[in-house]
C-alpha positions, 0 to 999 in steps of 0.5 A: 300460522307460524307468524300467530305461533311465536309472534311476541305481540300475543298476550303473555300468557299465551307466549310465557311457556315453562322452559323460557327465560323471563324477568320478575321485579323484585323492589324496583328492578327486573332480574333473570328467570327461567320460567318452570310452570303456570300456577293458578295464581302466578307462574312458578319460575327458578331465579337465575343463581348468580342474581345479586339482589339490593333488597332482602328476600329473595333467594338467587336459585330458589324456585318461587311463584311470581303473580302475573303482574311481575313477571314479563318475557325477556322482551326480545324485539321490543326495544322501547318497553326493555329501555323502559324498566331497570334491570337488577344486577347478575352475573351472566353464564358466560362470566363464570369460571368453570373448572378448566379455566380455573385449571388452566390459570395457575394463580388461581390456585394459590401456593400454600405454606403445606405445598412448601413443606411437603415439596421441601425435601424434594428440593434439596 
């Protein structure tokens, strides 16, 4: 019962549930979504915010409804069906800096010519 529950070999309606990571083409490459609901005619689906896309029209972090024929599942386990598309180019979650790696690293805050002044007369 399990196995008929999750198996990837079902047809993608039936596996593709809103909450589930997914990949649409846009031109002649795949980039990352987060799949939101099924519409009457497509799946409505958030695109990852850090996508770069090569062709104009698509806005990373917009909610968008993608037709059945351009959106497939992450093809987790399906090794020659995922060699067989081209991915586009995105930024993963975990190349992003959030605020304590930015605390941390001092160059990352540049010193200004206003911190200068303002420290100035302490220094002498």
């Amino acid at each position: 019962e399990m196995e008929a529950r999750t198996s990837p070999n079902r047809p993608l309606q039936e596996h593709l549930k809103p909450g589930r990571g997914a990949l649409i083409k846009h031109g002649k490459y795949w980039y990352p979504v987060r799949v939101i609901q099924h519409v009457e005619n497509g799946w409505q689906v958030k695109v990852w915010r850090e996508c770069r896309f090569e062709e104009p029209g698509m806005v990373p972090g917009s909610f968008i409804t993608v037709p059945f024929d351009c959106i497939i599942d992450s093809l987790w386990g399906k090794h020659a069906e995922r060699r067989a598309i081209q991915l586009g180019i995105w930024t993963h979650a975990c190349e992003i800096p959030d605020p304590e790696d930015i605390l941390v690293d001092p160059s990352s805050t540049p010193y200004t010519q206003e911190i200068h002044i303002a420290l100035s007369p302490e220094r002498e």
